[in-house]
Every structure is written in C-alpha cells, then in structure tokens.
PLY file of the C-alpha trace (Angstrom):
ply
format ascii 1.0
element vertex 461
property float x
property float y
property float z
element edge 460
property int vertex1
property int vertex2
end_header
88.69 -81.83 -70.15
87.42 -80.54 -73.87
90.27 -79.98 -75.76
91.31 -76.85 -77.24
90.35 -76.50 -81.33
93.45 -76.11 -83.36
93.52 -73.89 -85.70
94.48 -74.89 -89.43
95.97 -72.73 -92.48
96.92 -74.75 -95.63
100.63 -72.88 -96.30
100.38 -72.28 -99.85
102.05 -70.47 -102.89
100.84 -69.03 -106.22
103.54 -70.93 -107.80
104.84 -74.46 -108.84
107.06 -74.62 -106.03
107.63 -73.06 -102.17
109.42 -74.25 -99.45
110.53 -78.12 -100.50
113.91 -78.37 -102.83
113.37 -81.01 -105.52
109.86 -82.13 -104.52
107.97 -80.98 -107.81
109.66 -83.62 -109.24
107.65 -86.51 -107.53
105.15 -88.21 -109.37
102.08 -87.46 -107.28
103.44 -83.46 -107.62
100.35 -81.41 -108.82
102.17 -78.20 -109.31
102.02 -77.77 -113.03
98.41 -76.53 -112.53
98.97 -73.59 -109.95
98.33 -71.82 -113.18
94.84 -73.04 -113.72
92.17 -71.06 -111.90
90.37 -74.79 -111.25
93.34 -75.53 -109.35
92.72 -73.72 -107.07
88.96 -73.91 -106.89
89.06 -77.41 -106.22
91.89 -77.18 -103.96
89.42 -74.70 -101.95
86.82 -77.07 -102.09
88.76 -79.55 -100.45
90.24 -77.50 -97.55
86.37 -76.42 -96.87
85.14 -79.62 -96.52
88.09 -80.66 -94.28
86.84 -77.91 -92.25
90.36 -76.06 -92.34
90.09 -72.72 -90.90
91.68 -71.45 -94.06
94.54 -71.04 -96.58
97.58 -69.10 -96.11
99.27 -67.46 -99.20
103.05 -66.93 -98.70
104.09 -63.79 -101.25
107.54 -63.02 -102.54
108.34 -59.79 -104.46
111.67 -60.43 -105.18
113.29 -63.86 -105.80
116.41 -65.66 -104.36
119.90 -64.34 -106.54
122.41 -64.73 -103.35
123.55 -68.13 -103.68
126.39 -68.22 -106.40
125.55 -64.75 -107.03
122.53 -65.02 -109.35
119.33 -66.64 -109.59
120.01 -69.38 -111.63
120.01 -71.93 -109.17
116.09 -70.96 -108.01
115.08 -70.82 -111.45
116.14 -74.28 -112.45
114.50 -75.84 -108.88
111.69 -73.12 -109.39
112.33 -71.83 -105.80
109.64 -69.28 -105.14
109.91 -68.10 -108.68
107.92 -68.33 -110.69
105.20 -66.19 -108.70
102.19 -65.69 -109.48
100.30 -62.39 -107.41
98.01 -63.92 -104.95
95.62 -61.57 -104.95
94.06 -62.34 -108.20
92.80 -65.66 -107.52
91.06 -64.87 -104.21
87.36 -63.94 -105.49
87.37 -67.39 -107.52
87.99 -69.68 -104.85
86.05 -67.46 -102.25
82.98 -67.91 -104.81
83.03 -71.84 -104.41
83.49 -72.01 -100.97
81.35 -70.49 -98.13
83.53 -70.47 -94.92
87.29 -70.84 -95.50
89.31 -67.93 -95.03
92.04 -66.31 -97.12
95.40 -64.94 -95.87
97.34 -62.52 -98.50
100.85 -61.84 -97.96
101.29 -58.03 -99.03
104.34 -56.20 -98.64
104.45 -52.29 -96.86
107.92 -51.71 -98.26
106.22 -51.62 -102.18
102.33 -50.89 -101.32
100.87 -47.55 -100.84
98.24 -47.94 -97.80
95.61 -45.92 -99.13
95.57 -48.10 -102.43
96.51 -51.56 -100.48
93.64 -50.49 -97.95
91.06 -50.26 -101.45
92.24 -54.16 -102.32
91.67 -55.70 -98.62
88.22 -53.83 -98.46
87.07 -54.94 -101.66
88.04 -58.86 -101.03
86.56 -58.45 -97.89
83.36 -57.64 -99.19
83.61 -59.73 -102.21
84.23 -62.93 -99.90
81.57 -62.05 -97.11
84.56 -61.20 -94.22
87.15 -64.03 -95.18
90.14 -62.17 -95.71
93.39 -61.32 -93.37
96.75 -59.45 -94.20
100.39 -61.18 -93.32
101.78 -57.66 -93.24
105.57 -58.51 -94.32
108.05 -55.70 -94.54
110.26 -58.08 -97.18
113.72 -59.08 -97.18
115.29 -59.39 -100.54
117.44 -57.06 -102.36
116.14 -58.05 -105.90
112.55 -56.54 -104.93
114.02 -53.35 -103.42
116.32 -53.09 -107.06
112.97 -53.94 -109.33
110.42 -51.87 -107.33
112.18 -49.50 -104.68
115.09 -47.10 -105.00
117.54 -50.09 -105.73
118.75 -50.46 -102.12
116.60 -51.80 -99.34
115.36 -49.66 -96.55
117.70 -50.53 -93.10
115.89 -53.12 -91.22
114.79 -51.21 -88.56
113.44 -47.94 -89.97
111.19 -50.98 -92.57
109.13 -51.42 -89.27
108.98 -47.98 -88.42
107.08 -47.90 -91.64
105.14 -50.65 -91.45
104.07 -49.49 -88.09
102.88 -46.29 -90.14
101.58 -48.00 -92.69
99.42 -49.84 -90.21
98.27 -46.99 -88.66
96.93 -45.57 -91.81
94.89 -48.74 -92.94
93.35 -48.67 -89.84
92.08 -45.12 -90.25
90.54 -46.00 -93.44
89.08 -49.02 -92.18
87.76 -47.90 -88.91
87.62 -44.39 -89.14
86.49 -42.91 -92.31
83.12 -44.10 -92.88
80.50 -44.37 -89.80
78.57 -47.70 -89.36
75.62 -45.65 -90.83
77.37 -43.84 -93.58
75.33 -46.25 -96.10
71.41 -44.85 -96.03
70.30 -45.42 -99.96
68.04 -42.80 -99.46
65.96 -42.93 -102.71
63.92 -40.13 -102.23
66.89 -37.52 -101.15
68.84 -39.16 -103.92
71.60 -39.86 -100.87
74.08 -43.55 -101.18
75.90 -42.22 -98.69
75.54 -39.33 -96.10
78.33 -37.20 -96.79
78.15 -35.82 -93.07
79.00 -39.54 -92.02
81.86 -40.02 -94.10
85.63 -38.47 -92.84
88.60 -37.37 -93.81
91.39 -39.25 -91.78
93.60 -36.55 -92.24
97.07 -38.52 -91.56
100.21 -36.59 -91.86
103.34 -38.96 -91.04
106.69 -39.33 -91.73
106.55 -41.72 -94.44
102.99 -40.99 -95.68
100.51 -38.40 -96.34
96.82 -39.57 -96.79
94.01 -36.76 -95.78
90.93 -37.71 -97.71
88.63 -40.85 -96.94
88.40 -44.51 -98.00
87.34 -45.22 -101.53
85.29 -48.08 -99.74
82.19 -48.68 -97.66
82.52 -50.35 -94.38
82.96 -54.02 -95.06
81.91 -57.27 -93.29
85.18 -57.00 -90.53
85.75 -53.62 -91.70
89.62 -54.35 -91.17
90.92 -57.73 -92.62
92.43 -60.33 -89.55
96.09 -58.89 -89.30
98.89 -61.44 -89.21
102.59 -60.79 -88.90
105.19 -63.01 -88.66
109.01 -61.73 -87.44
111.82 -63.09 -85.41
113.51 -59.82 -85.02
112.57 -57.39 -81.39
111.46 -54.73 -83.89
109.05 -57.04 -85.40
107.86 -58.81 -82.56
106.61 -55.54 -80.82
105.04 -54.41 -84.02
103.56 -57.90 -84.01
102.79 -57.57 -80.32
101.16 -53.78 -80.99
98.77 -54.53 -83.97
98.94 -58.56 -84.43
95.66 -60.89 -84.05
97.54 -63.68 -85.21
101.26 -64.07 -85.43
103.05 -67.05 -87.40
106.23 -68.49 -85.88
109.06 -71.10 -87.23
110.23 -72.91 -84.64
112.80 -75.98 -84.72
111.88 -77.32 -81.64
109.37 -77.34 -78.40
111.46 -75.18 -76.34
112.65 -72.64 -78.55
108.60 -72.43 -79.90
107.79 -72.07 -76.01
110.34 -69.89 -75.58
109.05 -67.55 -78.58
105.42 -67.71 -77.55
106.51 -66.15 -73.82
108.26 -63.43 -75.21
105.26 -62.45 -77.42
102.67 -62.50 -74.81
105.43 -60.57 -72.45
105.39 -57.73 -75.13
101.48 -57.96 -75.83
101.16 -57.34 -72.41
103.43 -54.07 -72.56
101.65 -53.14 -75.29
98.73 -52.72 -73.25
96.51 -55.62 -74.86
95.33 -59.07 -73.57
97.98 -61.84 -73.91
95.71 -64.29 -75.23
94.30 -61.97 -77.58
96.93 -62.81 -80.24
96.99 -66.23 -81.85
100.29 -68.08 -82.39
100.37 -70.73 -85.04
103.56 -72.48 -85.66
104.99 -73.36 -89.19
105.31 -77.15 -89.35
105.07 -79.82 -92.37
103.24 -83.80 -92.13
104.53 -86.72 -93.77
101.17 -89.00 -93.02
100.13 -92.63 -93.78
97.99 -95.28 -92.58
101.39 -96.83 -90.28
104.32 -95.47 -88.90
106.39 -97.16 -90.94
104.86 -96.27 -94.15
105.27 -92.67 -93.14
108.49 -93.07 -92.64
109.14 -95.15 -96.16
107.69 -91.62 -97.77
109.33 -89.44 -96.04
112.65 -91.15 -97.22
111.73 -91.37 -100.25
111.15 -87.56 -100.15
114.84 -86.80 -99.09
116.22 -88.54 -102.05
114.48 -86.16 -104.45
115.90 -83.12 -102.09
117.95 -80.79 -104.55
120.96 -79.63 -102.97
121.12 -76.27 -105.02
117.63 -75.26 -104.24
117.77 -75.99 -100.97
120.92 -73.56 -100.75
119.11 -71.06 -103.55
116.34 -70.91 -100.72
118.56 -70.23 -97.80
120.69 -68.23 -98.95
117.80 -66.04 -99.91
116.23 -66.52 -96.96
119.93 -65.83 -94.66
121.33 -62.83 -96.71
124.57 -65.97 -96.83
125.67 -66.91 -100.04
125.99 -70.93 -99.18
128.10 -71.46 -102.21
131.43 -70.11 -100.30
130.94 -73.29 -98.12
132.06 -76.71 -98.75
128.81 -78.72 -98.55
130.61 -81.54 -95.64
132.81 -79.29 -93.96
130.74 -78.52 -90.66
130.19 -74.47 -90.56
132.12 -74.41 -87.35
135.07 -74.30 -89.04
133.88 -71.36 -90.79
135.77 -68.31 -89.19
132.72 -65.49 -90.26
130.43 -64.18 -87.98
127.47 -65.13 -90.79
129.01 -68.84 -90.30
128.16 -69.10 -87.09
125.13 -67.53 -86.84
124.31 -70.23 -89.31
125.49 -72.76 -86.75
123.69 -71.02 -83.72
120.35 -71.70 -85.84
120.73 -75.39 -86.24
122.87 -76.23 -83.03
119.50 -75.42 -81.34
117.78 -78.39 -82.81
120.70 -80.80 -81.99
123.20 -79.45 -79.74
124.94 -82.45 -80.45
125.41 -82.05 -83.90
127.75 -81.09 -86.30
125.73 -79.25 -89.03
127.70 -79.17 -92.21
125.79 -77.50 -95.78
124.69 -80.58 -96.83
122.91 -81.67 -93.00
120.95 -78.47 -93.39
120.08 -78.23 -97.32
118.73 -82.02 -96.08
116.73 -80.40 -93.57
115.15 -77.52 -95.59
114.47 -78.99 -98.19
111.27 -80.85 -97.47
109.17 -77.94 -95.97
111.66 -75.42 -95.37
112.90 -74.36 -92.00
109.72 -75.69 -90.02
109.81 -78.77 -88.29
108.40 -82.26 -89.96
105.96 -84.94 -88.04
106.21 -87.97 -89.83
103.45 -91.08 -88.31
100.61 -92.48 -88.68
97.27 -90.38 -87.88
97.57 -91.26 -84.35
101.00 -90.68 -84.11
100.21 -87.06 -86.00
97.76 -86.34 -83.67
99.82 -87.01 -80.74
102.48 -84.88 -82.08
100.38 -82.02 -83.12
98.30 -82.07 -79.54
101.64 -82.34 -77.76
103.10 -79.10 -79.55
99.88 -77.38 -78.63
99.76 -78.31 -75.02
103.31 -77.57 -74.45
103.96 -74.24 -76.06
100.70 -72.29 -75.55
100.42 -72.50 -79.11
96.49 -71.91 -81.34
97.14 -73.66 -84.35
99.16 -74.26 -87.37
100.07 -73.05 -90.36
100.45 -76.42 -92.80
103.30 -76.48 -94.90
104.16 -79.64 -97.80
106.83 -81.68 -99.49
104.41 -82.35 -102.68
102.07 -79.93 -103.75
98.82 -80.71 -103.07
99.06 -84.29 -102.69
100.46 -84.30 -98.81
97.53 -81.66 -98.15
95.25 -84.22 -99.85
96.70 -87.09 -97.58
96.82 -85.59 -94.33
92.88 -84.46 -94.98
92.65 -87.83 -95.93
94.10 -89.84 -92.92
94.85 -87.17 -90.21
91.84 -85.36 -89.92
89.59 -87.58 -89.18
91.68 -88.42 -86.16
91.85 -85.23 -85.67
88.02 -84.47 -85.57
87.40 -87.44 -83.96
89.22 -86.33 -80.55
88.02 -82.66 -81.01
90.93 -80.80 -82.25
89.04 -79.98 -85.35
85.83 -79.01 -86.16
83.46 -81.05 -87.61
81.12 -78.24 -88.62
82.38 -74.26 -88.95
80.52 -71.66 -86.44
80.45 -68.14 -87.92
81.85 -67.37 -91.29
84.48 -64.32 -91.12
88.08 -65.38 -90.75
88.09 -63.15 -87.52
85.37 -65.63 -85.75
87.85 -68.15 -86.73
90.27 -67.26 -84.23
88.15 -65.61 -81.58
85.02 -67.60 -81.71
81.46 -66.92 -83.19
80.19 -63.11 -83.27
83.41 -61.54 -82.97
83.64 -60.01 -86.85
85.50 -57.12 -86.08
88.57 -56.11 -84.44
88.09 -56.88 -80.28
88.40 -53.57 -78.04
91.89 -54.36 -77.23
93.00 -53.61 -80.65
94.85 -49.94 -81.31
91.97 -50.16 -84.18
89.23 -49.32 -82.12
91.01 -46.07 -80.58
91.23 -45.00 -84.45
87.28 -45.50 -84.76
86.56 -43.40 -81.88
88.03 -40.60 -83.12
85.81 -37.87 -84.77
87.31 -37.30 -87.85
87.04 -33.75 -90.02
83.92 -34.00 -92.15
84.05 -33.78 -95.84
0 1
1 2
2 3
3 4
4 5
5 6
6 7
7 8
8 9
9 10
10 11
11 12
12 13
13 14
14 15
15 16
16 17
17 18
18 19
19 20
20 21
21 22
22 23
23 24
24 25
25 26
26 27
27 28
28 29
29 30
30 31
31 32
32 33
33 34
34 35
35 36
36 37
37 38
38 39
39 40
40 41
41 42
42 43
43 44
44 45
45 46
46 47
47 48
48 49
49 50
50 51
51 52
52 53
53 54
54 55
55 56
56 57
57 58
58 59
59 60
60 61
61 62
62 63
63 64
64 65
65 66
66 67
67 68
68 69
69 70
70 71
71 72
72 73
73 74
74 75
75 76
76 77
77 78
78 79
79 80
80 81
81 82
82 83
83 84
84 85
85 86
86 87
87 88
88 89
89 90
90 91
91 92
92 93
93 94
94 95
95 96
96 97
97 98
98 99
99 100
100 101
101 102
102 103
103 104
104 105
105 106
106 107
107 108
108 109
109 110
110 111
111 112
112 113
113 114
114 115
115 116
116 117
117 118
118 119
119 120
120 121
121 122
122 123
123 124
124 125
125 126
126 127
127 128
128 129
129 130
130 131
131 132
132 133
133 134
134 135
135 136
136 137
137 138
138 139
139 140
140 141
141 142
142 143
143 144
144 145
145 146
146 147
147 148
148 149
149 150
150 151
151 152
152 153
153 154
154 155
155 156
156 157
157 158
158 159
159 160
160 161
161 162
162 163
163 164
164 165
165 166
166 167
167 168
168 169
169 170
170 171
171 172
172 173
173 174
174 175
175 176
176 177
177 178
178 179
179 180
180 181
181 182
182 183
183 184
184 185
185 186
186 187
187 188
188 189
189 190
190 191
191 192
192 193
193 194
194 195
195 196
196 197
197 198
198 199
199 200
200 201
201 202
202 203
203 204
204 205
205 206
206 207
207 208
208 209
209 210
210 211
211 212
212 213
213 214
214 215
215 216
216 217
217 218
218 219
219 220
220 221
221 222
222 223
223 224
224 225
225 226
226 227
227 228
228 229
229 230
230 231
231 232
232 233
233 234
234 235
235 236
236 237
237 238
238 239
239 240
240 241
241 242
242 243
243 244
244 245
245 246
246 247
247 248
248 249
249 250
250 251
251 252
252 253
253 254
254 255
255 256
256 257
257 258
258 259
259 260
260 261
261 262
262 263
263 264
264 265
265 266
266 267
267 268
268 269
269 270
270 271
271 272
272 273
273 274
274 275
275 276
276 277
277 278
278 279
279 280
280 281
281 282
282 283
283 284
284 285
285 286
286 287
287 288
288 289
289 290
290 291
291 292
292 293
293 294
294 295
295 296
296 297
297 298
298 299
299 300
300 301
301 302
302 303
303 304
304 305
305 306
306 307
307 308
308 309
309 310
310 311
311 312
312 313
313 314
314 315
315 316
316 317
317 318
318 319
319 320
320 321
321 322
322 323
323 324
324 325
325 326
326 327
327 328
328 329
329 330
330 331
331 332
332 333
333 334
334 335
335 336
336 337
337 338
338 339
339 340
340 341
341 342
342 343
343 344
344 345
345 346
346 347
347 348
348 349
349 350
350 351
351 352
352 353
353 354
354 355
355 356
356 357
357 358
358 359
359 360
360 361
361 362
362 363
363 364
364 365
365 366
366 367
367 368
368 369
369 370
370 371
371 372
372 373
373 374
374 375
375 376
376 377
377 378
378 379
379 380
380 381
381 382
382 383
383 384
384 385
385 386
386 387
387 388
388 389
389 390
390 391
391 392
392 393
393 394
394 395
395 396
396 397
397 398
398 399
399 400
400 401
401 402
402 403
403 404
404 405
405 406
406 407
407 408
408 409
409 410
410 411
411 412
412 413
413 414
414 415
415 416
416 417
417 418
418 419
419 420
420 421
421 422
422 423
423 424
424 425
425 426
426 427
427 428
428 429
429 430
430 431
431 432
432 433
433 434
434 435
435 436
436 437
437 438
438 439
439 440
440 441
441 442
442 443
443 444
444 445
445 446
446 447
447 448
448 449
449 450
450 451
451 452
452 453
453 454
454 455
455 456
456 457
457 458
458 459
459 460
C-alpha cells in the first residue's frame, strides 16, 4: 500500500518569539535575527530543499495584556510581541525559492476586502501562485482598542463578517476580470478589454464594494484559503469556504473527533468531504536516539517561563491566570472560566489533576499542540500513526527553539520521512493549491462557492 504524502507547513512568526515560554533563551535560539531579511531567506532556502510544502505565518494584531492585567509579563518573555507584519517579507523569500508556499495570517475584523483582496493578488503574482490566506477573525481586546471602535465585535456576528468578507474577495478574484481580460493589443492601444472587465457590484451588510479589482487575474486567481476555529460558527464558515483547515488537538481522539465533525459540515455545505485538508498543530523534539530526545526535551522544560506561559494563555483563554494559585488544581476553582480551563486539559489526562503550573509546563514548549519527542523512527511512527488514525493531511510544524528544532528535524526526521514516502523527495507543480490537491489543480476545484461567483455575468464597466 503507497502511503499517503503528508503535508508540511513550518509554523512560524515574524517575531523573536511564538508559542514556547522561555525558549529564546537557549543557546542554539536564532531569534535575534527574525529582523534580518537573510533570516528569513535562508530559512526559506532550507524548508525548500527539505521539500516542505511550505511556511505558515501565525499573525497577531493585538498582544496578550490579560494576565495580571497588563502586558508586562509578554513583553519581558517577548510573547508574540514584538510583531513584525508578515506580509512584508514574503516577495524576498519567494524570490530565492521556487516551490515553497507562503501562508499569511490576515485578520477580517481590521482589513477592508477590496484593499486586502489588492495584497493577496499582488503576492500571488509576485511569487508565481504560492500564496494562501489563514482568514482569522482575531480574538484580543488590545487590537479591537488600537484599530477598531475600542470594543470587539460579539463573537458570532465576527463570522458573519468574515463570511462577507469572504464573499467579496472572491468576487474580485473570480469574478471581475475574465480569463481573457488581458489582450495587449498594440495596435488598438488596448491592456485590457474594458468589455471583459466587471463591476462586482456587492451591496452587504457590512460592506459596500461595486467597482472591479485593481488586479489582473493571477496564477490561482484566489490565494489557498485556510481557517482555523474551534467554535460551530467557525467550523461551518471553515466547512463553507475552507481548502485547508488547521486544528489543535491534545490528543488522537479528540483530533478524530474534530476531523468528523468537519467533514459532517462540509458535507452539509454541499462540497466534497475530502476536499478540505486538515493539518494538525503539533511540535518535534528529534535526535539521533530516543533517549537523547528525551535529554532535550528536558532540558527544554527547565528554561519554560512560568509568566509567559500564563501571559500566552491568558491571552489566548480571555482568563486572567494570575487569580490562580499556580499548585492549587483548578478544580477547586468555583468559576465557570475555571473549569472550562479544567475541561480542556482533563481531556488529555482524565486522570489528572491539572493545577497552573501542570499546564504553563505544558504550553510552554510549543503552545497548546501536542509534542513527539524520539528518534527519527520513533517521529515517523508517531507522525504516520496520527495520520492514519484521524483522517488527518498533514501538519502544521510548530518549535521550542527558533529555527534550530526546524533545522534538526530537517536534519534527522526527514530523511526518514522521505525514505518511507511520507515526503516528497522532489515537488510536482509549483502553486501552493497543487500542494494540497495534486499537480494541475491551480485554481479553486468546482466544489468551491468560488466558482459560482465566476459564473456570474457581472455589469460591464
């Protein structure tokens, strides 16, 4: 039996630090040059001739100020502040690199579609059809007081938005210019046939856009749309306009339990079940034996930082962790935000008392997302078993140490992993799209509400 091809997203940041608490101060930490632009160019290198299918840019337009009441905490552990806009360094590492695709985390509460539509197109052309969207409706209070109205939009009614948002990048995308809009007529003087250009001529409830797209038709026309929610109203948006969708499982069942539900609702939705990709958050601790692996990985959890850990979560929970005792097990907590705390973690360990301190432990190498630690066999065991359990396409590849446990598991795993199939030795096709679907398939498939926005006949300019 030929194994299925997993694919493989490097889980990155544009800053010195992301999901790990503490971990930027390891020796073999590279992050004091995420503000280097060769950084990142030879980081791209090296994910390209791993044969990853890409790198994933997690985006944050707020920052963490719940725990303790301010941000003090993630500023001293540099917990997803500083940020850096990943957007900017795109076209560099795209121009040293000739297959590995880009994912950009960009936020519908604070974009406007017709002008985030204009950025996607452009990288998309600039980059020869590498680029996909993690369309994120965001969380945090501090980016709805710095760039909103100064309180967040209810939960709900933020995907109702999004959902519009969508719907309008899609128009522009698919629907504004024809295939054959482009003639560089030189003798009529004619770029563009103005009869084969439309207005979209969307009139919603949270947007107005009539004219047409500032840009030509690029390589996938729409970028590869991820979305990643544990919520109902953001797995149906997920199972409505998702190719890929990223999940953060703590364990086997729970991910197997998450990937039926999605293909229940893709289903409703009216698309193919298998048309969406599920990759599943996870971090490697790798070396040449078990045993080393597990030496490193315990010598990651002493450099753990208990307040960053805590900055994170509470972030990440809305809970402001500081209220807690770090060894009193949450049970005892008498809040309803307690125990949904306790729900969380009781499903990795039903056996388990989880106090503060068991769980800023647990996030803070790689953040909520499970962590293999073994040898490259052992890795590839783990990884194959995760797949072939759960349903599962891929992974998006989290890290303790900034670049260095990238740089090791390229090292050691991959090989193994190439060497029973599960990666590719050489890429076929070169859009992010083919990627997940397979060679030739550069633009959205028919199953996708895109299409029924690029039959439409649009009013002519």
């Amino acid at each position: 039996m030929t194994p299925q091809r997993m694919r493989l997203l490097a889980f990155d940041f544009q800053g010195p630090a992301h999901l790990s608490a503490g971990l930027w101060r390891h020796t073999d930490d590279q992050s004091s040059g995420y503000k280097r632009l060769s950084y990142w160019t030879e980081y791209a290198k090296m994910l390209e001739e791993a044969r990853f299918d890409g790198i994933f840019f997690a985006d944050n337009v707020g920052y963490h100020d719940i725990y303790q009441g301010n941000a003090d905490a993630a500023l001293a552990d540099a917990a997803q502040v500083p940020a850096n806009d990943p957007f900017m360094v795109i076209s560099a590492m795209a121009a040293v690199t000739e297959n590995l695709g880009f994912g950009i985390t960009s936020s519908t509460s604070y974009e406007h579609p017709y002008a985030l539509a204009r950025k996607f197109a452009t990288l998309d052309h600039l980059t020869g059809g590498r680029v996909g969207w993690n369309v994120v409706t965001s969380y945090s209070d501090s980016a709805a007081r710095n760039l909103g109205t100064g309180q967040q939009v209810p939960h709900d009614e933020r995907y109702d938005m999004a959902a519009e948002f969508i719907d309008v990048c899609l128009k522009l995308w698919e629907g504004s210019w024809q295939d054959d809009a482009v003639v560089r007529d030189v003798e009529r003087c004619m770029y563009a046939d103005p009869t084969r250009v439309h207005n979209i001529e969307h009139r919603g409830k949270y947007f107005t856009v009539p004219g047409f797209a500032l840009c030509e038709p690029s390589p996938q026309r729409t970028p590869v749309l991820f979305l990643a929610s544990g919520s109902s109203k953001g797995l149906k948006l997920a199972a409505a306009t998702a190719e890929a969708v990223f999940v953060n499982a703590v364990s086997i069942p729970a991910l197997k339990k998450q990937v039926d539900a999605l293909r229940s609702l893709t289903v409703e939705a009216g698309r193919d079940p298998d048309s969406i990709k599920v990759l599943q958050m996870l971090n490697v601790v790798v070396a040449p034996t078990d045993e080393a692996a597990h030496e490193k990985y315990e010598s990651y959890r002493k450099l753990v930082n208990y307040a960053g850990a805590m900055a994170r979560y509470s972030g990440w929970t809305g809970l402001d962790m500081a209220q807690f005792d770090p060894d009193v097990p949450l049970k005892h907590v008498k809040t309803n935000a307690g125990q949904t705390m306790v729900d969380l973690f009781s499903k990795m360990d039903p056996d388990k008392v989880w106090t503060p301190r068991d769980i800023a432990e647990f996030v803070g190498i790689g953040g909520t997302g499970p962590t293999i630690v073994g040898s490259p066999s052992t890795v590839a065991d783990e990884l194959t078993r995760w797949m072939n359990e759960t349903g599962i396409a891929g992974y998006n590849l989290a890290h303790a140490v900034k670049y260095r446990d990238i740089a090791d598991f390229i090292e050691l795993a991959v090989p193994e992993l190439q060497r029973r199939g599960l990666m590719w030795s050489e890429y076929e096709g070169s859009s992010l799209r083919e990627k997940l679907y397979g060679p030739g398939v550069v633009r959205v498939r028919e199953d996708h509400p895109g299409r029924r926005f690029a039959a439409q006949a649009p009013v002519a300019v």
